[in-house]
C-alpha positions as CSV (number, residue, x, y, z in Angstrom):
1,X,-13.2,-0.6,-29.9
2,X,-10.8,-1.3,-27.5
3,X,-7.7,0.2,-28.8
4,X,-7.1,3.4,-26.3
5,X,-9.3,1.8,-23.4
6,X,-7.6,0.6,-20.5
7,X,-8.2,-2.0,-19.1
8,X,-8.7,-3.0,-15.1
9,X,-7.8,-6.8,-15.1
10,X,-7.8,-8.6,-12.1
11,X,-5.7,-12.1,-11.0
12,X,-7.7,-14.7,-9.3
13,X,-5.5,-17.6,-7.5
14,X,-7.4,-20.1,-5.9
15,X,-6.1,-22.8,-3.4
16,X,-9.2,-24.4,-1.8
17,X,-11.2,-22.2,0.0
18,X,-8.6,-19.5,-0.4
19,X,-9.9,-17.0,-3.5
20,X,-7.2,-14.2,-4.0
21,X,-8.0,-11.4,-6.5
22,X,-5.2,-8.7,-7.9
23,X,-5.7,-5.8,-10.0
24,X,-3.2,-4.3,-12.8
25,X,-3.9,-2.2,-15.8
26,X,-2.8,-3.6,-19.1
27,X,-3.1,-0.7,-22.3
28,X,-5.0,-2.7,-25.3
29,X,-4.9,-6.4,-24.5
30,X,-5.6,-7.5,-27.4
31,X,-2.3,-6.2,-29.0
32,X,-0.5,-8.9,-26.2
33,X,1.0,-11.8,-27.4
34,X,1.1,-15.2,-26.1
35,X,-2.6,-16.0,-26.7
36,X,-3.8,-19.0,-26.7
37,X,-8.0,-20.3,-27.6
38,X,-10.4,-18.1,-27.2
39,X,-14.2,-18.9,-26.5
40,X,-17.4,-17.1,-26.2
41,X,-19.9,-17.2,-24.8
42,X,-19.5,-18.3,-21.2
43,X,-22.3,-18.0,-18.2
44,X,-18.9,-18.4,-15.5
45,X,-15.4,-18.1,-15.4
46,X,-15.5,-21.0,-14.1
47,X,-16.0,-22.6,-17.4
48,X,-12.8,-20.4,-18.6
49,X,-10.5,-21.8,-15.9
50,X,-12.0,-25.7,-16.9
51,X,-10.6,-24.8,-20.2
52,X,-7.5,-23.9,-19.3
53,X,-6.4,-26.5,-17.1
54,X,-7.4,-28.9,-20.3
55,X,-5.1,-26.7,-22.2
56,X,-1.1,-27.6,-20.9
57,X,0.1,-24.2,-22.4
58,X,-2.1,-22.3,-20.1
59,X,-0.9,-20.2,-17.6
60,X,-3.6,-17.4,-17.3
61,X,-6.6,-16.7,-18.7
62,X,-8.7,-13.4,-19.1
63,X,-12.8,-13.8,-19.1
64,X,-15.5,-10.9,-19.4
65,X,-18.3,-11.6,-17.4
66,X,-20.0,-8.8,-19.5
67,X,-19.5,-10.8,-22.9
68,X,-18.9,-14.1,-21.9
69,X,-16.1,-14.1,-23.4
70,X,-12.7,-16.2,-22.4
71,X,-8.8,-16.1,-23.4
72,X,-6.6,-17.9,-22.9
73,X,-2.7,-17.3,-22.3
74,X,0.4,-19.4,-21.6
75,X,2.6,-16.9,-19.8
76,X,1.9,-14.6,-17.1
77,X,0.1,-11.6,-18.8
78,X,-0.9,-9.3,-15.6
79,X,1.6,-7.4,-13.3
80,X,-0.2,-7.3,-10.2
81,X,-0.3,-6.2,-6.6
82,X,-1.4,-8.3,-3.5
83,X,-4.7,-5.6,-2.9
84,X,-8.0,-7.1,-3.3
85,X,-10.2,-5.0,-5.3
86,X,-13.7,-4.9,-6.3
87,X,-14.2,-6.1,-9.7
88,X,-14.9,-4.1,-12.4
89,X,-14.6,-5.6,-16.4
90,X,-12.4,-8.3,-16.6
91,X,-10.9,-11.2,-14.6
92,X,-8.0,-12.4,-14.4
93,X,-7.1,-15.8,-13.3
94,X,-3.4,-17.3,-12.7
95,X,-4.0,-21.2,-12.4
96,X,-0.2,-22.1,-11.3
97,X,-1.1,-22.6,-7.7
98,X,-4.5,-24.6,-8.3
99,X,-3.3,-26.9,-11.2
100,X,-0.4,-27.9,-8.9
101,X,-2.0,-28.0,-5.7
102,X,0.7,-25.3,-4.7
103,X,0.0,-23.3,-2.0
104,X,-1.0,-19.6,-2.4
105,X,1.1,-17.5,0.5
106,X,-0.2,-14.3,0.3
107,X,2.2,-12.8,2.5
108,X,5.2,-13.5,0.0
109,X,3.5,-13.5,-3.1
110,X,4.5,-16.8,-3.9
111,X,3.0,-20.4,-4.8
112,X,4.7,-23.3,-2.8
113,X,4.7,-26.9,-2.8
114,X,7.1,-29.1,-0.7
115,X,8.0,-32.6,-2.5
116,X,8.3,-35.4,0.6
117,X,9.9,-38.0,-2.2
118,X,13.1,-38.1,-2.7
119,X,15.2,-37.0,-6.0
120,X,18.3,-36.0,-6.8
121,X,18.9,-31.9,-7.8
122,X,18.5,-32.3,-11.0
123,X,15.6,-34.3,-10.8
124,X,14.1,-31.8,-8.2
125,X,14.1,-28.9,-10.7
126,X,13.0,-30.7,-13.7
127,X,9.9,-31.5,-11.4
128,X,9.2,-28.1,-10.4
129,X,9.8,-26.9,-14.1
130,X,7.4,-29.5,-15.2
131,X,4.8,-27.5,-13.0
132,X,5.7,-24.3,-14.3
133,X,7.9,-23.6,-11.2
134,X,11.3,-23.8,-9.9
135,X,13.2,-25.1,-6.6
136,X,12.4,-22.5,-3.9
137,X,14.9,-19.6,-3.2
138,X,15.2,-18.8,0.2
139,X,16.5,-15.2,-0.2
140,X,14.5,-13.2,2.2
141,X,14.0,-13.8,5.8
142,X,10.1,-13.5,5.4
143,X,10.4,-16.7,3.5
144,X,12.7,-18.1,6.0
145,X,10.4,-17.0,8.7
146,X,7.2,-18.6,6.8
147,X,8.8,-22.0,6.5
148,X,10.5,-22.4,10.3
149,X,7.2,-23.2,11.9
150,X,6.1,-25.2,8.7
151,X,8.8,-27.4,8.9
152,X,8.7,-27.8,12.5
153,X,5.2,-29.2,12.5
154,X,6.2,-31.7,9.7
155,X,9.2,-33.2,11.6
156,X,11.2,-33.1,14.8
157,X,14.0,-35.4,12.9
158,X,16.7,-34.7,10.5
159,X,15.5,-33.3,7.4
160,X,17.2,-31.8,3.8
161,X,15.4,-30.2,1.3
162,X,17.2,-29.2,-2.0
163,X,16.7,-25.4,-2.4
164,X,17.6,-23.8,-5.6
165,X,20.9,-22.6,-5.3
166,X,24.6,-24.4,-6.3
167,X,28.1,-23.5,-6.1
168,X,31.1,-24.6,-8.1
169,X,33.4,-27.6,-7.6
170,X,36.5,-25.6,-5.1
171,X,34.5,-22.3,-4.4
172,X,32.4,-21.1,-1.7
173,X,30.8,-19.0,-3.4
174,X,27.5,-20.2,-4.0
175,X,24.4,-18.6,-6.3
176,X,20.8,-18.4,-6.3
177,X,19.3,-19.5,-10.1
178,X,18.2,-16.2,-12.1
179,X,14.9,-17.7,-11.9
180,X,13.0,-14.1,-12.9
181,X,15.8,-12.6,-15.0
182,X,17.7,-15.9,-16.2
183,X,20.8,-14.1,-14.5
184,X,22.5,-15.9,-11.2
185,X,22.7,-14.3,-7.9
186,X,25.5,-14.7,-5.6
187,X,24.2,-15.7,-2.3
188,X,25.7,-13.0,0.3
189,X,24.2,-11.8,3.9
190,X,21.6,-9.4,1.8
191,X,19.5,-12.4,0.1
192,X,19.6,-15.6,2.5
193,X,23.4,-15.9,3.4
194,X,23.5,-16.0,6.6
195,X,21.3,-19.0,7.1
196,X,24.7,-20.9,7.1
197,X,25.7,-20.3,10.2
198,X,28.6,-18.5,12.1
199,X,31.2,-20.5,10.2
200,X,29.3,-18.7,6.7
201,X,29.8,-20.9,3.3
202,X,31.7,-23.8,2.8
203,X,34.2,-25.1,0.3
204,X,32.4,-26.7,-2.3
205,X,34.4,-30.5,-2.4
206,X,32.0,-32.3,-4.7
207,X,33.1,-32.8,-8.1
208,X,30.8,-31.2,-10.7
209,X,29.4,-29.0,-8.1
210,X,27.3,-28.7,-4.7
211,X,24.0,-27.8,-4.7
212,X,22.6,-26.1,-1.8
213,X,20.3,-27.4,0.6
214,X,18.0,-26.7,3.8
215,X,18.5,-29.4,6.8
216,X,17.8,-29.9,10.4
217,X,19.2,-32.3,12.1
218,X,17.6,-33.5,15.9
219,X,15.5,-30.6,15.3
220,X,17.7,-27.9,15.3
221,X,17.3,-24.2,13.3
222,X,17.3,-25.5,10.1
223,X,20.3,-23.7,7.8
224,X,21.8,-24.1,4.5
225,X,24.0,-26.9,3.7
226,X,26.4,-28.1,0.7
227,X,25.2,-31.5,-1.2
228,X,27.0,-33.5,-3.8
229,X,23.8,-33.0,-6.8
230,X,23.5,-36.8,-6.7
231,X,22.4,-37.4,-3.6
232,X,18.7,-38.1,-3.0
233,X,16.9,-35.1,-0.9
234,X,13.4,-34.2,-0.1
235,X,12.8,-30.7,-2.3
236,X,10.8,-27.5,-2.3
237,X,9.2,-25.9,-5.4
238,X,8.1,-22.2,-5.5
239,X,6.1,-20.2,-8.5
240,X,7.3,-16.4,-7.9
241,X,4.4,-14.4,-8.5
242,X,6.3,-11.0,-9.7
């Protein structure tokens, strides 16, 4: 019986040679919802992870190698921390950055990918949504730090990558997307602001909107920029791993 047990469950991200293992303690998992199949059975979590990238509802999976046995999930069951630990009962494997071929960077906790074709905003999001992600908020200066010498190595030349931020026709006021809470964030000198410069936001002329941007030009600092939505950018997509 399981009921009063805790359990020590453990998130496995794997991005090519990169394995990544998290521990959290969940009371009773099998009181969670949001399960999915479950099999039995299993020599390998291996087979478990094969499973669920066959499944497109799954987003984590839990597998005993005690029992052999494998769940599957489609939301984000463990809270975890970035510590690796040595395994105990049961692993647990997020599959976002591997189905995706995101990239696992462990120093922000966060699953990236950079798209190189170009799409307009909307387009941009519903691509990253479709991967169980969304366009990349650039609302630390860690992250900012992580992507300067990233970008510099893929061009010297004028760049713009739609970011996920927007701002309403005849304000400069612009938001970040409540991505974890479904809330907006106003973007201010605390969470990314001032990567737009010493002349801070501009006036949002566009009508319907501006959505914000990341661009370089002749390979200067990149900051944020203003875009009308419909214009056709290069775009970033990040999984936050919370």
């Amino acid at each position: 019986m399981f009921t009063l047990f805790m359990w020590t469950l453990f998130f496995k991200c794997v991005i090519g040679r990169l394995t990544v293992v998290h521990e959290t303690s969940v009371s009773d998992i099998l009181t969670i919802d949001g399960r999915l199949r479950a099999f039995q059975n299993f020599d390998h979590v291996d087979q478990c992870t094969a499973e669920c990238s066959l499944e497109s509802q799954c987003v984590s999976l839990a597998y005993s190698p005690a029992t052999g046995s494998c769940q599957l999930y489609k939301y984000d069951v463990a809270n975890f921390t970035v510590d690796v630990i040595t395994q105990k009962q049961t692993i647990f494997f997020k599959v976002v950055c591997e189905r995706h071929d995101y990239t696992y960077i462990r120093s922000l906790n966060v699953c990236m990918k950079m798209y190189h074709d170009e799409r307009t905003s909307d387009e941009s999001r519903d691509t990253c949504k479709e991967d169980g992600a969304d366009l990349l908020r650039i609302d630390t200066s860690a992250k900012m730090a992580y992507l300067k010498p990233v970008l510099a190595h893929i061009s010297n030349e004028d760049y713009g990558y739609y970011l996920g931020g927007y701002a309403v026709e005849g304000s400069n006021e612009y938001q970040w997307y409540g991505i974890d809470t479904g809330v907006d964030v106003p973007i201010d000198r605390d969470n990314g602001g001032e990567l737009w410069g010493h002349h801070g936001a501009p006036v949002c002329i566009h009508t319907g909107g501006c959505c914000l941007s990341l661009q370089s030009h002749n390979g200067s600092t990149p900051l944020f920029a203003r875009e009308d939505c419909t214009t056709q950018l290069m775009f970033i997509c990040a999984k936050e791993l919370f």
